[in-house]
C-alpha positions as CSV (number, residue, x, y, z in Angstrom):
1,X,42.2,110.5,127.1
2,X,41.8,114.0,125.6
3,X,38.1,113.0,125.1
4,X,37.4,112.4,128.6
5,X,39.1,115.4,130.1
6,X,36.7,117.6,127.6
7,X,33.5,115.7,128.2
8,X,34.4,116.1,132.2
9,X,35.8,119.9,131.2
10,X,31.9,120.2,129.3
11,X,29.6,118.3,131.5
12,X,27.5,120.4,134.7
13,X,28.4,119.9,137.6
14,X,24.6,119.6,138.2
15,X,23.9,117.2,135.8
16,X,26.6,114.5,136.7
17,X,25.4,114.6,140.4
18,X,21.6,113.3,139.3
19,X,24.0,110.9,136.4
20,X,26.3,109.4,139.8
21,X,23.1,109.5,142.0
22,X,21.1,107.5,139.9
23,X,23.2,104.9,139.0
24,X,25.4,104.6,142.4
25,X,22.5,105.4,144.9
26,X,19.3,104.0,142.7
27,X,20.8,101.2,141.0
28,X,23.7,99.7,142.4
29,X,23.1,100.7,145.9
30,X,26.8,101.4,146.8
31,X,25.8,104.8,148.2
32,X,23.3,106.7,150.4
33,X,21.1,109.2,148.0
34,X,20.0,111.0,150.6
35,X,20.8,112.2,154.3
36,X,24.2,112.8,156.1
37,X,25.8,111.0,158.9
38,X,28.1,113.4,161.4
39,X,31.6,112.2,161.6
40,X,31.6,111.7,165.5
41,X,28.7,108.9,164.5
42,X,30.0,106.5,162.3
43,X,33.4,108.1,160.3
44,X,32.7,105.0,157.6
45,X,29.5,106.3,157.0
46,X,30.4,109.9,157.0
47,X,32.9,109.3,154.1
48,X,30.0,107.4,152.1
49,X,27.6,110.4,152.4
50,X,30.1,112.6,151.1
51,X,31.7,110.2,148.2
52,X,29.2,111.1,145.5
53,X,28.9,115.3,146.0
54,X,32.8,115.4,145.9
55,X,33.1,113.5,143.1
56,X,30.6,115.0,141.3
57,X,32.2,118.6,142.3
58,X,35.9,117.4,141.5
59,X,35.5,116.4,137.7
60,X,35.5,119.5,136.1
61,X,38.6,120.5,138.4
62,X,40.4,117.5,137.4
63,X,39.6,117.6,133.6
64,X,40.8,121.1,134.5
65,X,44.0,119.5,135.1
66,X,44.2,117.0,133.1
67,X,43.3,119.0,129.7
């Protein structure tokens, strides 16, 4: 466990997001890569848009946390 939290502690921010994008968006097709949906259209959708930035953003904090 102590291993992830450094490797999340270590790894940019940056370089995650193209890692999550590329395999969630490109690959696997769970997630939009591009564009953004307003939450008045489609609150489903809005929450899919944003799934990938705020994890990407949230790692270090957590491994923050966690270490």
């Amino acid at each position: 466990m102590d291993v992830l939290a450094l490797a999340g502690f270590a790894l940019p921010s940056f370089w995650l997001a193209l890692v999550l994008v590329t395999v969630f968006a490109v690959l696997v097709r769970i997630f939009p890569a591009t564009g953004y949906v307003p939450p008045e259209v489609s609150p489903g959708q809005w929450l899919r848009c944003l799934v990938l930035p705020m994890t990407a953003l949230a790692v270090h904090g957590i491994a923050v946390i966690a270490k």
